[in-house]
C-alpha positions in Angstrom: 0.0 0.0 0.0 1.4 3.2 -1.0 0.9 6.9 0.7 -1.7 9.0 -1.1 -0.1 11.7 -4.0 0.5 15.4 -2.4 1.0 13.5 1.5 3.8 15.2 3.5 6.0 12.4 4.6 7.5 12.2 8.2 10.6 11.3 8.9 11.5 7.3 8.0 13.9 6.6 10.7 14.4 7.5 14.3 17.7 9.0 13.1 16.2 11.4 10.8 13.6 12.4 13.3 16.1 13.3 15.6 18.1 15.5 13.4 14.8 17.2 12.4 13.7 18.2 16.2 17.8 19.2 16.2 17.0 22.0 13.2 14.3 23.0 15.1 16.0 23.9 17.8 18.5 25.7 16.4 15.9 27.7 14.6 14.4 28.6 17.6 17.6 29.5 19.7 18.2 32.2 17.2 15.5 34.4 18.2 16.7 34.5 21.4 20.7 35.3 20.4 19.4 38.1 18.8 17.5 39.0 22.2 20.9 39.0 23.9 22.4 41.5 21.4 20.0 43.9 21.9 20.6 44.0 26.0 24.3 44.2 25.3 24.2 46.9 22.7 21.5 48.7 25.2 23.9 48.1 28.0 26.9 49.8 26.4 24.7 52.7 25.2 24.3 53.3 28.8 27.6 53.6 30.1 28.6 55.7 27.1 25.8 58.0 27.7 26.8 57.7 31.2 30.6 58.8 30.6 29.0 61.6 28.5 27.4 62.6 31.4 30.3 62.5 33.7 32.4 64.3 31.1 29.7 67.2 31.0 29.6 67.7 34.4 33.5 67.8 35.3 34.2 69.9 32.3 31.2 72.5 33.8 32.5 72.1 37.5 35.8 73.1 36.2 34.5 76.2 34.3 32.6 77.2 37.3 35.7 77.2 39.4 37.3 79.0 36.9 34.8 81.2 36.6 35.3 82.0 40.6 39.1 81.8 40.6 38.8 84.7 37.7 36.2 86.5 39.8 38.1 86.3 42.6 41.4 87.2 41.3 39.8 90.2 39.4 38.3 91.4 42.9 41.5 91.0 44.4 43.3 92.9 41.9 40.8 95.9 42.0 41.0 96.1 46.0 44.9 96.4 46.1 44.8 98.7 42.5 42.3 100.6 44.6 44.2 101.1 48.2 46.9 103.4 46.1 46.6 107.0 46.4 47.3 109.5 43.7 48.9 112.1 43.5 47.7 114.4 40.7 48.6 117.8 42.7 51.9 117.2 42.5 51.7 115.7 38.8 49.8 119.1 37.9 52.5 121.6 39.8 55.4 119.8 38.3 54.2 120.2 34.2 54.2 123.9 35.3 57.5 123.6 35.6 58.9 120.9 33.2 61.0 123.2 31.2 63.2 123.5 34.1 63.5 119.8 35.1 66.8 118.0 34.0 66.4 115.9 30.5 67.1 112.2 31.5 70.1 110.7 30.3 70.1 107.0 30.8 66.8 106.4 30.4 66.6 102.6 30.9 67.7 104.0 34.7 65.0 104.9 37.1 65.3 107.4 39.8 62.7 107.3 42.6 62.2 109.5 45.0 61.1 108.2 48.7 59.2 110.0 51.4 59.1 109.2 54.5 56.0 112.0 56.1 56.0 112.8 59.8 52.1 113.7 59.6 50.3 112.7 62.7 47.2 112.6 60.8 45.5 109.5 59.9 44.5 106.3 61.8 46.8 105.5 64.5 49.4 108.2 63.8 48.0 110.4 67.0 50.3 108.3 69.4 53.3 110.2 67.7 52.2 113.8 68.5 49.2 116.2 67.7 48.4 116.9 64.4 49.4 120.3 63.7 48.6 120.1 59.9 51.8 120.5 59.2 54.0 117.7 58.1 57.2 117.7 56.7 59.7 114.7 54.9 60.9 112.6 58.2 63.0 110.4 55.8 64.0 111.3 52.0 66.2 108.9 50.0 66.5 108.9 46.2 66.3 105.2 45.0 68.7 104.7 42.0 67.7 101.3 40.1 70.5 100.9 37.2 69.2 100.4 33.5 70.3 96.7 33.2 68.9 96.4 36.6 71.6 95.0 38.2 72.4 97.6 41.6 70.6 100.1 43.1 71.8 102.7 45.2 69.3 104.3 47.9 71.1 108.2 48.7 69.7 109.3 52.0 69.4 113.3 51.7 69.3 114.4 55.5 66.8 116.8 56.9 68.8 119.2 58.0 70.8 119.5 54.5 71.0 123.5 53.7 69.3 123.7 50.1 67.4 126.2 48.2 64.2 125.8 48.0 62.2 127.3 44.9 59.3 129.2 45.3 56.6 126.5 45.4 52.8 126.4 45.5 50.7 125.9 49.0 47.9 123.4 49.8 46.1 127.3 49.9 46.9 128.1 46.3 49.5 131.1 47.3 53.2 130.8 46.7 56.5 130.6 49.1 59.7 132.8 47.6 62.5 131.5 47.2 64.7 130.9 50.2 67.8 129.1 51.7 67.0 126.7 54.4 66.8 123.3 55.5 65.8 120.7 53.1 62.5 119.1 55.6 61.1 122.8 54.9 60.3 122.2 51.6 57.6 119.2 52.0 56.1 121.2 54.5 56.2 124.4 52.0 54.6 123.0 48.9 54.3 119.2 49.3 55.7 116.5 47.2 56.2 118.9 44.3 58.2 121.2 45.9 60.9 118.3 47.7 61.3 116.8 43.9 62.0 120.4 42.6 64.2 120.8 45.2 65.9 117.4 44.8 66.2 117.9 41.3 68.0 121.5 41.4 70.4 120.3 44.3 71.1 117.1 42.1 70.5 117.8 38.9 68.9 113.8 38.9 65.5 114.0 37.4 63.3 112.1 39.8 60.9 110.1 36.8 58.4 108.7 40.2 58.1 109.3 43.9 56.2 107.1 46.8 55.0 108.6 49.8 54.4 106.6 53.2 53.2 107.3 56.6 54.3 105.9 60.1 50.9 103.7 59.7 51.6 102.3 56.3 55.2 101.4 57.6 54.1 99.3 60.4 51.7 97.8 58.0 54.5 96.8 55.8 56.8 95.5 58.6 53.6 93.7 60.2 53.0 91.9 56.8 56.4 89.9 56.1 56.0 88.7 59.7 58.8 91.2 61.0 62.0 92.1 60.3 65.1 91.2 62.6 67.8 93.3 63.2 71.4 93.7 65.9 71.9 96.0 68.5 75.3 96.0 69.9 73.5 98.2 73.1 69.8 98.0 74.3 67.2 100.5 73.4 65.5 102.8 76.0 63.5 105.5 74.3 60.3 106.9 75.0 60.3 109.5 72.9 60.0 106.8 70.0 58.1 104.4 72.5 60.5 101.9 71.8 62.9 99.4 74.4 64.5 96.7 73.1 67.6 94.6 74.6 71.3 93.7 73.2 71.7 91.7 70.6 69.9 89.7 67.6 66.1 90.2 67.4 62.9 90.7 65.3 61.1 93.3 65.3 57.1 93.8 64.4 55.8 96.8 62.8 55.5 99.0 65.9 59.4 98.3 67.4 60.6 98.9 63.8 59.2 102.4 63.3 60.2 103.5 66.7 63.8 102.0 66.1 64.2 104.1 63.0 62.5 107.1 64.3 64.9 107.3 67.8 67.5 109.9 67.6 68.1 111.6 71.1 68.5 108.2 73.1 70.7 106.4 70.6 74.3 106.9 70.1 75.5 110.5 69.4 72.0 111.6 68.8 72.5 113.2 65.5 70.1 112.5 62.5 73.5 111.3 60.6 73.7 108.5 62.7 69.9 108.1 62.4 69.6 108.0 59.1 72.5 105.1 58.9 70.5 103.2 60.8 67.6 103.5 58.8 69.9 102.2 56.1 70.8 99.3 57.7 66.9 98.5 58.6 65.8 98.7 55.0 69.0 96.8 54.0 67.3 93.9 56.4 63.8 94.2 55.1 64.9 93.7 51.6 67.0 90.3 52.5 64.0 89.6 54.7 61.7 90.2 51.5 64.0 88.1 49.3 65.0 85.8 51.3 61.7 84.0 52.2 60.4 84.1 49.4 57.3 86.6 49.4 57.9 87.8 46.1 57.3 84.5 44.1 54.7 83.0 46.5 51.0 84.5 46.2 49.8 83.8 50.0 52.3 85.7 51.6 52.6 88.2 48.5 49.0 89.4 48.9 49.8 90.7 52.9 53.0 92.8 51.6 51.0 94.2 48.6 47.4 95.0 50.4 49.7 96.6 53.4 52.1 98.6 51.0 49.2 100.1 48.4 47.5 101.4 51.4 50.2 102.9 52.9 51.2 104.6 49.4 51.1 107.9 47.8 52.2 107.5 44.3 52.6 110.0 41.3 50.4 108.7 38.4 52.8 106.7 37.2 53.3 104.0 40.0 49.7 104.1 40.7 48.5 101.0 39.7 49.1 97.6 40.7 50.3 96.7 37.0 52.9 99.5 37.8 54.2 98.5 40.8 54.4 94.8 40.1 56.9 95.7 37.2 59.0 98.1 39.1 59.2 94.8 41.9 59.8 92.4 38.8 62.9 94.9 37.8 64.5 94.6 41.2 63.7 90.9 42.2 66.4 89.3 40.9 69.2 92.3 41.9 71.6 90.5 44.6 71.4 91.8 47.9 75.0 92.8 48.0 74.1 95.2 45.2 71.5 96.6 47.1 73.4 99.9 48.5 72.9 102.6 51.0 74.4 105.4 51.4 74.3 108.9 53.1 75.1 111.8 50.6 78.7 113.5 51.6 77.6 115.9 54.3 79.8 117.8 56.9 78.0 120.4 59.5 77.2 123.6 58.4 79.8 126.2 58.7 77.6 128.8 59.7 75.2 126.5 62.0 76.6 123.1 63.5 73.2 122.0 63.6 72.4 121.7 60.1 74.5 120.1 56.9 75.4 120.9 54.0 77.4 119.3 51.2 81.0 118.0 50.9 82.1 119.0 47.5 83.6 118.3 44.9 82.3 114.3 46.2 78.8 114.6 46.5 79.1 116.8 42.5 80.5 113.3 41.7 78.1 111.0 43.3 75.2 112.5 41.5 77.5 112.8 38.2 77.4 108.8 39.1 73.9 108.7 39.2 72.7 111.5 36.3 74.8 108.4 34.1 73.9 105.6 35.1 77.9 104.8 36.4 78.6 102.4 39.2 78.4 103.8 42.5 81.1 102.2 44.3 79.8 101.4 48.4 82.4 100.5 51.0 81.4 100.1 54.6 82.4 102.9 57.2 86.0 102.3 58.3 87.4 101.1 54.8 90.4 102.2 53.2 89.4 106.0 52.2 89.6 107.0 48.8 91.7 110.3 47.4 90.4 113.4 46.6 89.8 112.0 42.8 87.7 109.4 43.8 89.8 106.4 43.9 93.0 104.9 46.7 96.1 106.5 46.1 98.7 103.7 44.0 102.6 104.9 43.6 103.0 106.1 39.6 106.0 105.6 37.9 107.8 108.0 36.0 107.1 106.4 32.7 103.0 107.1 33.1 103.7 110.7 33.4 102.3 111.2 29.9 99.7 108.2 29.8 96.3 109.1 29.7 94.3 106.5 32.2 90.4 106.9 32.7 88.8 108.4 35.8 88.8 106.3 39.0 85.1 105.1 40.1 84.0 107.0 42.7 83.7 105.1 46.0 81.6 106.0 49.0 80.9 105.3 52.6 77.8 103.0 53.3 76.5 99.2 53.5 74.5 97.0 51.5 71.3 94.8 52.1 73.7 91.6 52.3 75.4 93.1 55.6 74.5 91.4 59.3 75.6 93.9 62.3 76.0 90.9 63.9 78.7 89.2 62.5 
């Protein structure tokens, strides 16, 4: 008997069914691979969104902080630009008079002219003395930084110095004459104006900027590089200048330091000479303090010096910016501090008046020939080998150099350097 035309026909042997329930399963598992690949491929989608994510976010947190570091910074910046004071009087009086001024003649050299004012006004300057409304230039040194910025000379002019003072303008608007007196006078006559007009006609040095400070910004600037240490080979007992210290090595804060270079009548022989060295040697250790620890290259204990010293400044439009001033500091942070000189002008008392100065000459002509040029200033400390009337230490010549021509010694003068320790 024979199956019907058209019949499907099952398998014939239990073999051949087998294999056929085998296709069958493999055509079912493949359904369900396909299944698998679309969890994976889901799966991966989501971390990669997920990394996206992640990616977004850190990328906006760091813009944010940015964002806040700018803000900040710029806030910063606008606070310290905005302590300094300027001083467009004295800009103003001097234009009047610019036809008079010296023409520079290294002009890659600055010349800077510092005030120290004895004003009791402001906060915390009452303890000094009443305010009369008077003040007048407690401390004036002209601040020589050399063109390839390699030295710099700091010239103390003393108070007492006998100059002539120009006629100058008054806070009221009316004007001094012209007069012969001592050199304090003038900052008291006609302000800042009227000591660089001075300066420049005793010096013939044009003065290109000027800073002004008060005994409050001065503490402020001690206070802020965590005092300044000094040696005192006897103790201190002044209180005039508020001020006793012992014998010996010590630091100073911001009060001791301006009493210690404000003393006179307790200290030695008493005379602002002396004073005024001392001074010298106290700036000396507050630059080697300032380089030494490094303030200038480290922002957290940069900020302190710079917030203390723009408020405590007086600046001619020029300096009076924070741009300004951080260039001027770039110039000098890399002079070493053995180059760093100080130096009284060459003074002798006053024939006509022991208490007062007035120039040694022809050696302080030279000195500011020296610094009109831009020349080395040569800076010996007190007790050296003098020099000769020409400037230099007398050598033996022989006989054969009568008619050689040899050039000018350089001068060299009394004074110390910012490298020196009392101490030692």
């Amino acid at each position: 008997m024979t199956d019907s035309a058209g019949t499907p026909s099952g398998p014939d042997t239990p073999a051949e069914e087998d294999e056929a329930k085998g296709r069958a399963t493999e055509g079912a598992g493949e359904p369900a691979a396909k299944a698998d690949g679309e969890e994976a491929g889901s799966d991966a989608d989501q971390d990669s969104n997920g990394s996206r994510r992640w990616m977004r976010w850190t990328a906006l947190g760091a813009s944010f902080a940015l964002l806040v570091a700018a803000g900040v910074g710029w806030w910063l910046y606008r606070k310290l630009d905005g302590n300094i004071t300027t001083d467009t009087t004295a800009a103003a009086e001097l234009r009047e008079y610019e036809k008079e001024r010296p023409t520079p003649i290294a002009l890659d050299a600055q010349n800077i002219l510092l005030i120290g004012s004895d004003t009791r006004s402001g906060k915390g300057n009452d303890k000094y003395g009443p305010d009369k409304g008077t003040q007048r230039s407690d401390t004036t040194i002209l601040l020589h930084l050399a063109g390839d910025r390699k030295s710099a000379t700091a010239v103390s002019l003393p108070r007492d110095l006998m100059v002539d003072i120009p006629s100058c303008r008054k806070p009221d608007g009316s004007r001094t004459r012209k007069q012969f007196t001592q050199f304090n006078s003038a900052f008291e006559f006609g302000g800042t104006a009227c000591t660089i007009r001075t300066v420049e006609k005793l010096t013939g040095v044009r003065v290109d900027h000027h800073m002004v400070v008060d005994f409050a910004g001065f503490k402020g600037m001690v206070d802020a590089v965590d005092g300044v240490e000094i040696c005192l080979k006897e103790p201190i007992d002044d209180d005039d200048a508020l001020l006793r210290l012992d014998k010996g090595r010590q630091k100073l804060n911001g009060e001791q330091a301006l009493g210690f270079v404000r003393a006179r009548k307790t200290i030695g022989d008493g005379s602002d000479t002396e004073r005024m060295e001392r001074q010298q040697r106290f700036l000396g250790a507050l630059v080697n303090k300032v380089q030494s620890n490094g303030v200038l290259l480290n922002p957290t204990r940069l900020y302190p010096v710079l917030d203390a010293a723009t408020k405590s400044l007086t600046t001619d439009p020029g300096l009076d910016s924070l741009k300004d001033l951080y260039n001027l500091v770039r110039g000098m942070r890399n002079i070493p501090t053995e180059q760093v000189q100080f130096m009284t002008v060459p003074r002798q008392p006053y024939t006509q008046d022991p208490n007062r100065d007035e120039l040694v000459e022809p050696d302080a002509g030279r000195l500011f020939e020296q610094l009109r040029e831009d020349a080395p200033v040569t800076v010996v400390p007190a007790g050296s080998e003098e020099p000769d009337k020409d400037g230099g230490s007398e050598a033996d010549e022989k006989p054969d150099d009568a008619g050689a021509t040899s050039p000018a010694p350089t001068p060299t003068f009394t004074g110390s350097n910012a490298a020196t320790d009392e101490c030692e």
